[in-house]
C-alpha positions in Angstrom: -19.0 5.0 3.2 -20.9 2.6 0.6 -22.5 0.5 2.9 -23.2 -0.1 7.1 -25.8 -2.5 7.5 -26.0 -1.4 11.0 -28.1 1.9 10.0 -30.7 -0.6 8.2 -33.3 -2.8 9.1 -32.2 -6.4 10.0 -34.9 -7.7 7.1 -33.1 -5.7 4.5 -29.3 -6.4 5.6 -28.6 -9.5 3.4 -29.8 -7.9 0.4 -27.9 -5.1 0.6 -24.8 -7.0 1.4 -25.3 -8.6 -1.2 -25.5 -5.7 -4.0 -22.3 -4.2 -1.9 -20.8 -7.4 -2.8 -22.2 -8.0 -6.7 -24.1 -5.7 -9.4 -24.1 -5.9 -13.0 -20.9 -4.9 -13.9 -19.1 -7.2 -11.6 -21.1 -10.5 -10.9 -20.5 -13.3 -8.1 -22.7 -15.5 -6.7 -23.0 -14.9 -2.9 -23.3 -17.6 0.0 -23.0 -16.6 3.2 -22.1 -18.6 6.2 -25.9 -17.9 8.3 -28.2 -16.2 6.8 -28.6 -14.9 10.7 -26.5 -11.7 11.9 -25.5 -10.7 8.4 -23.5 -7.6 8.5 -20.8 -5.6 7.1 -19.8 -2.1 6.7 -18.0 -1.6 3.0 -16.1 1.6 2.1 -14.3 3.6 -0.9 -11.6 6.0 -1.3 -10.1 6.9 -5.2 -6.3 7.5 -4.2 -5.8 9.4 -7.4 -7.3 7.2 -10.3 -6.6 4.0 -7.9 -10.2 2.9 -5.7 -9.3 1.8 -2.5 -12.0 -0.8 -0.5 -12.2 -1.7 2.5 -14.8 -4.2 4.3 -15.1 -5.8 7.5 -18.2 -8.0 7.2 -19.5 -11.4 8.6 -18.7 -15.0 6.7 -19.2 -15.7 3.3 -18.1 -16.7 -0.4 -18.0 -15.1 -3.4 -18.7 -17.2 -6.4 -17.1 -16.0 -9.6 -17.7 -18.9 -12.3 -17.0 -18.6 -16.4 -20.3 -18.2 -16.9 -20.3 -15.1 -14.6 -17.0 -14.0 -16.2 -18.9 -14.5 -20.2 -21.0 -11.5 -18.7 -17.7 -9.6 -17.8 -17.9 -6.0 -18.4 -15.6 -4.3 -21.1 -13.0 -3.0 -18.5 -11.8 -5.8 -16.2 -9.4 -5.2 -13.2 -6.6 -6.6 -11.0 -7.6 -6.6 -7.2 -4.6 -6.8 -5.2 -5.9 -6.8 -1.0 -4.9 -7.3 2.2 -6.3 -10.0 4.9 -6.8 -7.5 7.6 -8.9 -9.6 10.0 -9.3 -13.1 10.1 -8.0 -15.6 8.0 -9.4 -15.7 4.1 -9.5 -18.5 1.9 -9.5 -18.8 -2.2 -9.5 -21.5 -4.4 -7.7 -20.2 -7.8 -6.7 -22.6 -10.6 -7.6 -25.7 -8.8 -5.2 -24.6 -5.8 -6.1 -23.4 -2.2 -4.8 -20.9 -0.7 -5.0 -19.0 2.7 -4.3 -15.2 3.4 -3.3 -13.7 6.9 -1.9 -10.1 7.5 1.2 -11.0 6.1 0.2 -11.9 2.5 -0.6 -10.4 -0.6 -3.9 -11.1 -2.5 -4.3 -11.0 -5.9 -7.3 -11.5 -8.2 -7.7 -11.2 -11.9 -11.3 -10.7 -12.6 -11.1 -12.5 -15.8 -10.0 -16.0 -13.7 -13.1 -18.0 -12.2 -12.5 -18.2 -8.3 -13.6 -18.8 -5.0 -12.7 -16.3 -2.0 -14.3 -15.3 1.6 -13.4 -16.6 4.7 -15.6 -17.8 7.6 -16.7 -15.5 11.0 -15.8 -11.8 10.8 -13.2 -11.0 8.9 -12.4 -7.9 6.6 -9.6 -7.1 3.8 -8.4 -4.2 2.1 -8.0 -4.0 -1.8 -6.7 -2.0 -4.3 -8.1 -2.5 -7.9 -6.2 -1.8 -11.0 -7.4 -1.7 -15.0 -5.7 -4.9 -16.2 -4.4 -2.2 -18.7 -2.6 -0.6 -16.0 -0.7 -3.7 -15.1 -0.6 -4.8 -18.3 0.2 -8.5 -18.6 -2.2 -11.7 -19.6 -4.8 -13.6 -17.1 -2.5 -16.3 -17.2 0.8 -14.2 -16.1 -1.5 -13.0 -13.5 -2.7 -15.7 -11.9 0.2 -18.0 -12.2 2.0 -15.1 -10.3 -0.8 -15.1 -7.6 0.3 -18.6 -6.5 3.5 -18.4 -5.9 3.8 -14.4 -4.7 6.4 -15.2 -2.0 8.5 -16.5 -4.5 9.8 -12.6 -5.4 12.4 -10.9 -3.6 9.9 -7.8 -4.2 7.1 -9.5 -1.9 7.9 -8.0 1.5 8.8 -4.6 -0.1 5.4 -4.5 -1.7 3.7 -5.6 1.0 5.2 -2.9 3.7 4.0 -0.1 0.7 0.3 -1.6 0.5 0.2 -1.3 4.6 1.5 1.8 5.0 -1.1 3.0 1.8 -3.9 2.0 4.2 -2.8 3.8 7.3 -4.9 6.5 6.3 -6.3 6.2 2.8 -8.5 9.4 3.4 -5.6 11.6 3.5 -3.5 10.3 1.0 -6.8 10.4 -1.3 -6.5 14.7 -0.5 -3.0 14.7 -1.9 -1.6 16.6 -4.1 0.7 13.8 -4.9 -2.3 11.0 -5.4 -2.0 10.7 -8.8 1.6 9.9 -8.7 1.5 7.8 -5.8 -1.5 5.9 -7.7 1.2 5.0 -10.3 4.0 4.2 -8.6 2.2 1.4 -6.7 1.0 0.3 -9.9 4.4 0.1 -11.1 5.3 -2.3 -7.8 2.7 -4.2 -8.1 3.5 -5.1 -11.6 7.0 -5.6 -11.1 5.9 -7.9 -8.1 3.7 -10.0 -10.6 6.2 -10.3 -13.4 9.0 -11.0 -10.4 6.8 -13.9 -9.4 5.2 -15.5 -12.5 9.0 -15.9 -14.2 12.5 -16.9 -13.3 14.5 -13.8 -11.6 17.4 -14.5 -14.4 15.0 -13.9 -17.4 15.6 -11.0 -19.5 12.0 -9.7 -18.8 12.5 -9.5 -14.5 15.5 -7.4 -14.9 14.0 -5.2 -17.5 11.2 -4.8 -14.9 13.7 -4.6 -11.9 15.2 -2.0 -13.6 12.6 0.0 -14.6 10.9 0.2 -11.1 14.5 0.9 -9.4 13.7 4.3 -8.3 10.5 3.4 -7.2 11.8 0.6 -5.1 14.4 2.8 -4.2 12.3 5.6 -2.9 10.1 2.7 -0.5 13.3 1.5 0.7 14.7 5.4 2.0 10.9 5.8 3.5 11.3 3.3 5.6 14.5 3.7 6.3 15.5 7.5 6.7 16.4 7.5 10.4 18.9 4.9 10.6 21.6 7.1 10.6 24.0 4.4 8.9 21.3 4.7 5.6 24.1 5.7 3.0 24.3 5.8 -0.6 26.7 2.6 -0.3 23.8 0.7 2.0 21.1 1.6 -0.7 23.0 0.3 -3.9 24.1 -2.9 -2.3 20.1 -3.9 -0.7 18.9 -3.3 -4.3 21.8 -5.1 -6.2 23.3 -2.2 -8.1 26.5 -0.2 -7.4 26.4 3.2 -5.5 27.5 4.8 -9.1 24.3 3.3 -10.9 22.1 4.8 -7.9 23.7 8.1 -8.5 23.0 7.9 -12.4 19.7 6.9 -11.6 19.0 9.0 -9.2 20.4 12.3 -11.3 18.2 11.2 -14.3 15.2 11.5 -11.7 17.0 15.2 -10.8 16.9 14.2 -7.3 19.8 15.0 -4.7 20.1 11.5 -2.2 21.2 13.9 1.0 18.5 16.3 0.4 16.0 13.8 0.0 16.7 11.9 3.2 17.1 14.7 4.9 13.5 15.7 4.3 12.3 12.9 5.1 14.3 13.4 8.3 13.2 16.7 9.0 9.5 15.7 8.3 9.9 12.7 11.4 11.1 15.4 13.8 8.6 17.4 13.2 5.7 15.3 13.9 7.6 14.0 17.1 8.5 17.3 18.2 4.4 18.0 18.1 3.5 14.5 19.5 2.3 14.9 23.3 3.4 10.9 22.8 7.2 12.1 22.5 7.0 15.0 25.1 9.5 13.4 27.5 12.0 13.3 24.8 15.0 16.2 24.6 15.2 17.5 21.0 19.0 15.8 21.1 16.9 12.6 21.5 14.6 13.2 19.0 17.6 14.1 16.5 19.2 11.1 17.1 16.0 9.1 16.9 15.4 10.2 13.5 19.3 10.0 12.3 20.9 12.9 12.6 24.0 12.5 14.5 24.4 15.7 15.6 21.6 18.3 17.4 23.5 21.3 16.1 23.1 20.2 12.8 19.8 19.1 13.3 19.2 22.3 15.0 20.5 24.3 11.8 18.7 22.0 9.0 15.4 22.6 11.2 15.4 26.0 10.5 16.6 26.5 7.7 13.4 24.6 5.8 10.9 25.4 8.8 12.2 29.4 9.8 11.7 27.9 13.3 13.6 26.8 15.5 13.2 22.7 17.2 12.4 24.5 20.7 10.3 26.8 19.3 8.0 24.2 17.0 7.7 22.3 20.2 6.1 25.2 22.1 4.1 26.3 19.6 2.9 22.7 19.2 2.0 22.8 23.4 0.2 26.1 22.8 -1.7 24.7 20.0 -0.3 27.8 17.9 1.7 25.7 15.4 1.6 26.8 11.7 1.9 24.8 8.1 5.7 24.3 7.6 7.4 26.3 5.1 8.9 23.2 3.3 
């Protein structure tokens, strides 16, 4: 938690919404909508080497000028948030722009601006060393215009959601630092998808490069239809099933074993869910795409040493253990 104005005295609310919001190393100029009823409560999670922030606060603009940007500090970043509540509102390169929950905000602090929104609102952002993405202001901002343009929009977008589900746990992961750079490896390819024409020899090089990552998103969200096949996967990324298995093998990563996991890892959680108790475990297979319970049954064990009855039980009894795999 950086900041909830609610555990501080109304007098000194606006000023320390105001250092939440600015400081030395990163100056705006803040005007807010009433000075009355200023509030807002601001938090931080590092998902790996990748800060995470998240504010839900009352109206306002922040005010980020050339002259503010002349005082920039030695190690810009990329912000790259989420409209969460409310509707937001930037004016970048002389254009205006809106953000609802189905857009994808980005910001290069090197690029004067204008952004807030009015009422209560909150987003979500992500902030990146412009290192990290690696590409000029001007790449960066001409790519923040025209974001939908990218066939990689909606694909990013579902990732950035599902990284804020619960950005405290994925921040205790083993697996943080890699996560941290695979979703700067989208959001790149997202930028470079949407600041040049898909036929240019640079979009494929980056298409290419962030296949597996794409790849991996795609099985995610996709792992308990049980009609998810190599075939299915090549074709919705534009390759051919043998290129996904090259790619794949490069990665040493086996396709069946891989979705099965991610099977495996579904049931589980529904077989403990008091929200899927009504369910029959041939149900649940089926729900999470295995066409047969047997085989369910058998895959279950085998990477749990339990049986699907058995984890349900011990999930009613409160007795369950951490999974073997």
């Amino acid at each position: 938690m950086l900041l909830d104005t609610d555990a501080l005295p109304p007098a000194e609310r606006l000023e320390a919404f105001r250092h939440g919001m600015t400081n030395e190393s990163v100056p705006n100029r803040i005007v807010h909508e009433s000075s009355e009823g200023v509030h807002a409560r601001m938090e931080l999670w590092n998902v790996g080497d990748l800060p995470m922030f998240s504010t839900y606060n009352s109206g306002f603009e922040a005010h980020r000028t050339p002259a503010h940007i002349r005082r920039q500090r030695s190690n810009p970043v990329v912000s790259v948030s989420l409209q969460h509540r409310g509707t937001g509102r930037a004016e970048v390169a002389g254009e205006r722009l809106t953000f609802g929950p189905d857009d994808v905000c980005v910001f290069h602090e090197l690029s004067p601006r204008v952004y807030g929104w009015s009422g209560d609102g909150g987003s979500q952002a992500m902030v990146f060393d412009v290192e990290r993405i690696g590409l000029p202001v001007e790449t960066v901002v001409r790519a923040s215009l025209q974001l939908r343009a990218s066939p990689l929009h909606d694909l990013v977008l579902r990732h950035l959601r599902d990284m804020w589900r619960n950005p405290g746990r994925l921040a205790r992961d083993p697996g943080a630092t890699a996560l941290a750079s695979a979703t700067a490896d989208l959001v790149r390819a997202l930028l470079i998808s949407a600041a040049h024409d898909p036929r240019t020899p640079v979009v494929r090089s980056v298409m290419d490069e962030t296949l597996l990552t794409r790849v991996m998103a795609h099985v995610r969200r996709h792992h308990t239809d049980p009609g998810l096949s190599a075939e299915s996967i090549a074709h919705a990324h534009g390759v051919s099933a043998r290129h996904l298995y090259q790619v794949l093998r490069d990665a040493d990563m086996s396709l069946e074993q891989w979705v099965i996991s991610e099977r495996l890892a579904t049931a589980r959680k529904m077989l403990a869910s008091p929200d899927h108790a009504g369910l029959t475990i041939g149900a649940v297979a089926a729900r999470c795409g295995f066409s047969s319970p047997s085989h369910f049954a058998r895959r279950f064990r085998s990477a749990y040493d339990v049986s699907p009855r058995e984890w349900r039980q011990q999930a009613r009894r409160g007795t369950t253990a951490p999974p073997r795999a």
